[in-house]
C-alpha beads as a LAMMPS data file, in Angstrom:
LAMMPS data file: protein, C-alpha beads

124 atoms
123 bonds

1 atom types
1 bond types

-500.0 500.0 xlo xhi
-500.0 500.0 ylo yhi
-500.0 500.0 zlo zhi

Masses

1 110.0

Atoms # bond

1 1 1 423.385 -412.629 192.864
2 1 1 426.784 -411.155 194.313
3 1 1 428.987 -412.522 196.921
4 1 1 427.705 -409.879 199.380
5 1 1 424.036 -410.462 199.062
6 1 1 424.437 -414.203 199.567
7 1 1 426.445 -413.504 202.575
8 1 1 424.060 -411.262 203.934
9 1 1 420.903 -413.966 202.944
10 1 1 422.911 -416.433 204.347
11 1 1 423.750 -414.692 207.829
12 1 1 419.636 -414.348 208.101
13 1 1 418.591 -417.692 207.057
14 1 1 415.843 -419.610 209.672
15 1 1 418.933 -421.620 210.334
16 1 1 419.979 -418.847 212.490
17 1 1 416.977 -418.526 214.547
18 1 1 418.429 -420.857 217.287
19 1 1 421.365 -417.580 217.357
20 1 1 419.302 -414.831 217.206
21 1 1 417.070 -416.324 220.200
22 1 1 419.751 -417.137 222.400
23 1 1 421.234 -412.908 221.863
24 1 1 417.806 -412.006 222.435
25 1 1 417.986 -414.229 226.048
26 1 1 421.187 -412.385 226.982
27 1 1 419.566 -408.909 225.993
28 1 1 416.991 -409.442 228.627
29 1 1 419.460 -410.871 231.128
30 1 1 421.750 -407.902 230.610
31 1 1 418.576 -405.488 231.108
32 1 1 417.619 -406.970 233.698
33 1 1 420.899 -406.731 235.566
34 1 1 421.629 -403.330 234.511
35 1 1 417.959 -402.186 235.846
36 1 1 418.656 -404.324 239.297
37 1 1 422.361 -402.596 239.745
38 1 1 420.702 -399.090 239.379
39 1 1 417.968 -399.625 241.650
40 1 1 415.166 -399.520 238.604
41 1 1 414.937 -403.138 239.301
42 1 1 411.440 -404.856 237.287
43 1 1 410.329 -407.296 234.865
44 1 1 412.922 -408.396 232.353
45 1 1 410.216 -408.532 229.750
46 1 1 408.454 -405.861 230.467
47 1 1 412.023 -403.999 229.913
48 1 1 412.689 -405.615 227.122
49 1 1 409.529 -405.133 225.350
50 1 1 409.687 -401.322 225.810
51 1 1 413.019 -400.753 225.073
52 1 1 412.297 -399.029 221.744
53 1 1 409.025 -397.472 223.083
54 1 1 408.968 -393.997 220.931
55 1 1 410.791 -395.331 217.748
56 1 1 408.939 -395.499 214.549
57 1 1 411.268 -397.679 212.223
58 1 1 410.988 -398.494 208.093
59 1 1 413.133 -401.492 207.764
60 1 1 414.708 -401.741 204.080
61 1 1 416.165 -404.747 203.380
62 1 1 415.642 -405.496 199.545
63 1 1 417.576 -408.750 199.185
64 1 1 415.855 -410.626 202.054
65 1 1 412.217 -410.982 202.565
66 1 1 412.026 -413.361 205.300
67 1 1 414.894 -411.331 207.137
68 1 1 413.346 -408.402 206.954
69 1 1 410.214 -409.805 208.192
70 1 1 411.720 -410.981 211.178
71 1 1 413.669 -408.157 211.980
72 1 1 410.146 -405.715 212.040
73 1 1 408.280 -408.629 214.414
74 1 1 412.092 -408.089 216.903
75 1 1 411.365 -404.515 216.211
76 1 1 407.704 -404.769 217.365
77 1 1 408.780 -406.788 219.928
78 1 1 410.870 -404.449 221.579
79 1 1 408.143 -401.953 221.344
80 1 1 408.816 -399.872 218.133
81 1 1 405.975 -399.015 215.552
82 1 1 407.242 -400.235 212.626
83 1 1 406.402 -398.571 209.119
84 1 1 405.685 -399.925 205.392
85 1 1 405.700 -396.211 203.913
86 1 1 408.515 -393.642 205.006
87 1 1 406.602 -390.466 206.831
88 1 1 408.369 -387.514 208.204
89 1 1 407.738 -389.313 211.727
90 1 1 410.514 -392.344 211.080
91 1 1 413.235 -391.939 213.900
92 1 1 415.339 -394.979 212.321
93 1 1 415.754 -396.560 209.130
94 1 1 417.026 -399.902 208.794
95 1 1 418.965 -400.605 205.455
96 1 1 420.736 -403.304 203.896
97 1 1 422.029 -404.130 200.727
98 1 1 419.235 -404.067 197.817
99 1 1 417.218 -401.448 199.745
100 1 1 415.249 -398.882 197.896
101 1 1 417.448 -395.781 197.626
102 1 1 414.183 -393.798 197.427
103 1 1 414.605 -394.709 200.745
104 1 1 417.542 -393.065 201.793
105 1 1 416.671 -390.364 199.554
106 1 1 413.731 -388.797 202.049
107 1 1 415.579 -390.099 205.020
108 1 1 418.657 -386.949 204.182
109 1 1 415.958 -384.739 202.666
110 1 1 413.962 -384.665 206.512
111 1 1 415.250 -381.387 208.506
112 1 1 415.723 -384.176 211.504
113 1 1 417.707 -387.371 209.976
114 1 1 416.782 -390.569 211.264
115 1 1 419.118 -392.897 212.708
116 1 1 420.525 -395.018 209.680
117 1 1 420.905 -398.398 211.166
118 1 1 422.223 -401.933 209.947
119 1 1 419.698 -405.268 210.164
120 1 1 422.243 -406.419 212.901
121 1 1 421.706 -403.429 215.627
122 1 1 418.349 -405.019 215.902
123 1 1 420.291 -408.254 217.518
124 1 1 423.088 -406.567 219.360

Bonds

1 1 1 2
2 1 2 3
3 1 3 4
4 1 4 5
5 1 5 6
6 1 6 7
7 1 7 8
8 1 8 9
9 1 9 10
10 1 10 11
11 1 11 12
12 1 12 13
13 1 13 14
14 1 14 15
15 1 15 16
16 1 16 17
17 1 17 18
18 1 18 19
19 1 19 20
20 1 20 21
21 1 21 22
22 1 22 23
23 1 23 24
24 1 24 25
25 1 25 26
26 1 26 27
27 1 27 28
28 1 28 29
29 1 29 30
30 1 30 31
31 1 31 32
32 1 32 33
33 1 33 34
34 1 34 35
35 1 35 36
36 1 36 37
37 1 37 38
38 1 38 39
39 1 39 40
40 1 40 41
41 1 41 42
42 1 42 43
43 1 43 44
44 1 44 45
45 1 45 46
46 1 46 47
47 1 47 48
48 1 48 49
49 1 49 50
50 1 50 51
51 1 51 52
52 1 52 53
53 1 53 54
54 1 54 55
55 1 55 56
56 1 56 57
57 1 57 58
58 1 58 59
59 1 59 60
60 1 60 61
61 1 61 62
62 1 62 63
63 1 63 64
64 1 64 65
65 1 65 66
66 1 66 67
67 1 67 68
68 1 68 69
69 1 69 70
70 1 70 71
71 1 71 72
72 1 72 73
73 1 73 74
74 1 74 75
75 1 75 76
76 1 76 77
77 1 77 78
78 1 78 79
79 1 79 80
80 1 80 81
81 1 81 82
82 1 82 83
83 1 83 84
84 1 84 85
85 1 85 86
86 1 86 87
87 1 87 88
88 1 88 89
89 1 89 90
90 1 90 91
91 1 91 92
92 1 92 93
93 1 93 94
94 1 94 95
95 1 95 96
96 1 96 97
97 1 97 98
98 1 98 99
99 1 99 100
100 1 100 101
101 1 101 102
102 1 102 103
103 1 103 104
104 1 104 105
105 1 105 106
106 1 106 107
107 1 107 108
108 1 108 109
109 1 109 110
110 1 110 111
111 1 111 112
112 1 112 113
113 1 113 114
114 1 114 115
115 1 115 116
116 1 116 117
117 1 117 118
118 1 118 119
119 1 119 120
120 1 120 121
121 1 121 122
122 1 122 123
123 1 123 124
């Protein structure tokens, strides 16, 4: 296994679940805060769980099974319908290292490209 995919295991091991929870926390503060400065002020969670309402995501991460797991339950989470097959419908793909380049393939043959996202947008 290279250098990189290690790293990239490593940065999405369950040992980083503690992490990832806590960014997730300050997403929803933040939301919340913007929406109550503008005037759209709500439920935080409500917010947060249709913040990706609209989206339909394939996540491709090829090196990380758990990881890529977790990142399509955030995904769902946050309101996105998230995809095993590629369709013309996808809006985003997220790809890591070891991901299918079939993948990528139909993404740039689509007349509308997806968004072409890293694992980490789904955090930040």
């Amino acid at each position: 296994m290279s250098l990189c995919a290690t790293r990239l295991r490593d940065s999405f091991d369950s040992s980083s679940e503690g992490a990832f929870a806590a960014l997730e926390c300050e997403m929803k503060r933040s939301l919340f805060s913007i929406a109550e400065s503008s005037g759209i002020a709500g439920d935080p969670q409500e917010s947060f769980s249709s913040i990706l309402n609209g989206c339909r995501i394939i996540v491709e991460m090829g090196c990380c099974a758990d990881s890529s797991e977790d990142v399509r339950s955030r995904l769902r989470r946050m309101g996105a319908v998230v995809s095993r097959r590629f369709t013309r419908t996808i809006t985003h793909v997220v790809f890591s290292f070891g991901g299918r380049a079939a993948i990528l393939r139909c993404a740039f043959a689509l007349p509308k490209k997806p968004f072409l996202v890293d694992p980490q947008w789904v955090y930040e």
